[in-house]
C-alpha positions in Angstrom: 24.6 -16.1 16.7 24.8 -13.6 19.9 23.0 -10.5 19.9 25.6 -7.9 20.2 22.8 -5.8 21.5 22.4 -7.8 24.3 25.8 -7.9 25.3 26.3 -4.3 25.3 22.9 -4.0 27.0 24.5 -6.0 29.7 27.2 -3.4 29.9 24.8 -0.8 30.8 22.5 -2.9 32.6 25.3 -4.3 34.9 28.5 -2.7 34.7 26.7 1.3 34.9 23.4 0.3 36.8 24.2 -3.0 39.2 27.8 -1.6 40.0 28.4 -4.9 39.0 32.1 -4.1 38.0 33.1 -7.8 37.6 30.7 -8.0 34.5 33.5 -6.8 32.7 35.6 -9.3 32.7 32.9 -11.6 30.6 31.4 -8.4 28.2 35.3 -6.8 26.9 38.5 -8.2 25.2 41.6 -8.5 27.3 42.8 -6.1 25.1 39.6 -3.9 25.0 40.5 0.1 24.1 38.4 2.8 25.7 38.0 6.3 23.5 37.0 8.7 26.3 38.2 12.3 25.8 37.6 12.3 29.9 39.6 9.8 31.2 42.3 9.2 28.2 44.9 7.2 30.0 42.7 4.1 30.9 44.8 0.8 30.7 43.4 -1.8 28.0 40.9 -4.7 29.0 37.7 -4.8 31.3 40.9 -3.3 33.7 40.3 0.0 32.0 36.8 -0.4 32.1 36.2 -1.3 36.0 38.9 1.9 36.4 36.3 4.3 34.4 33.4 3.4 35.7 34.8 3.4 39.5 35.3 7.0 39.0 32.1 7.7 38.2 30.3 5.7 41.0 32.7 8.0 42.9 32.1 11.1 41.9 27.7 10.7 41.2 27.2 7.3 43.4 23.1 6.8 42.7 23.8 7.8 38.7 21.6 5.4 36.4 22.3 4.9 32.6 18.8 4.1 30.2 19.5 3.1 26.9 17.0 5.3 24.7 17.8 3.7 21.4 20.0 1.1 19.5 21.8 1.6 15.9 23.1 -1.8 14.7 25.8 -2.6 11.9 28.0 -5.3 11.4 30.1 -5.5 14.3 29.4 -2.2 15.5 26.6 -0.8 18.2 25.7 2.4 19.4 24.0 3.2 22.3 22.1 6.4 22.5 21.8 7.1 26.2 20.7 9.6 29.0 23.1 9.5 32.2 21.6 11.4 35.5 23.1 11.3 39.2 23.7 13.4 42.1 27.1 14.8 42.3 28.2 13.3 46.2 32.0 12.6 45.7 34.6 14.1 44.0 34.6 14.6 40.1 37.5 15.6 37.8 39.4 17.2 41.1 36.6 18.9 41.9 34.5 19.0 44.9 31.0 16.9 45.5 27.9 19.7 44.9 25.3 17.8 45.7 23.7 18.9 42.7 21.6 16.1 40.0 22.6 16.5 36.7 21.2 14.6 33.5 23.0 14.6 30.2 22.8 12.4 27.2 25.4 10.9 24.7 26.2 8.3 23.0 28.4 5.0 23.3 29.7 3.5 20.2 31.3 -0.6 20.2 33.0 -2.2 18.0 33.3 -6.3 19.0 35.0 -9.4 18.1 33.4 -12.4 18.2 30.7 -12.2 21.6 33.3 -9.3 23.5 33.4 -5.8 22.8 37.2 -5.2 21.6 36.7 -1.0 21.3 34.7 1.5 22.8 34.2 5.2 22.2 32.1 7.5 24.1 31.0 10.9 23.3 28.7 12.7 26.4 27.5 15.7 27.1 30.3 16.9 29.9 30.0 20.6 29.4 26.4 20.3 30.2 27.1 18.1 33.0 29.6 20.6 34.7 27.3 23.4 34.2 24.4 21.7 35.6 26.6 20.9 38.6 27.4 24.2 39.0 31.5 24.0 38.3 31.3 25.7 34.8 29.8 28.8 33.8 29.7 30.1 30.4 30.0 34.0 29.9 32.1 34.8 32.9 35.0 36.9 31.0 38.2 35.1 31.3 40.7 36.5 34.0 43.4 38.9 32.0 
């Protein structure tokens, strides 16, 4: 029996870490479906995957994922992670800042068989935009 662990440790390890965007095609479902409020139009498959993550090596380039902790059940995993980078291409339309960031979330899959078939993702983007300096909170709105 696979440890689904392992597989979706691969994901991070690989896919987020090693830029290893190829990865993909072995770790997701050909019909994989990302859940990312961020980036909700992603086509299905490692396709989608390989599309998300190139927008983030754009935007934060060195950005590392660590896994900080695993919750297991059935055919479900969740990652509980911490994502840090420096902002040195464009993000969300958005100019590079320069700026390092660090924010933490979590990454829930569900899989079928040894592939992960769904994926949702739940980060901290408000904290990351405000750490890059692109948000600010308590700036009255414009009347």
């Amino acid at each position: 029996m696979t440890d689904l662990r392992a597989v979706a440790q691969r994901y991070a390890d690989e896919v987020w870490n090693a830029k290893n965007l190829e990865a993909a095609d072995e770790l997701f479902t050909a019909d994989h479906v990302y859940h990312d409020p961020l980036i909700p139009d992603l086509p299905p498959g490692p396709e989608g995957v390989k599309q998300r993550r190139g927008a983030f090596m754009m935007a934060m380039s060195d950005a590392v994922v660590t896994v900080n902790r695993w919750i297991m059940e059935g055919d479900l995993a969740a990652a509980m992670w911490t994502y840090s980078g420096t902002n040195d291409g464009e993000m969300m339309g958005m100019p590079a800042t320069g700026k390092r960031a660090e924010i933490e979330g979590v990454h829930v899959f569900r899989f079928e068989g040894e592939r992960i078939a769904e994926s949702w993702v739940f980060g901290d983007t408000l904290g990351l935009l405000q750490q890059l300096g692109l948000v600010q909170l308590g700036v009255p709105a414009a009347s």
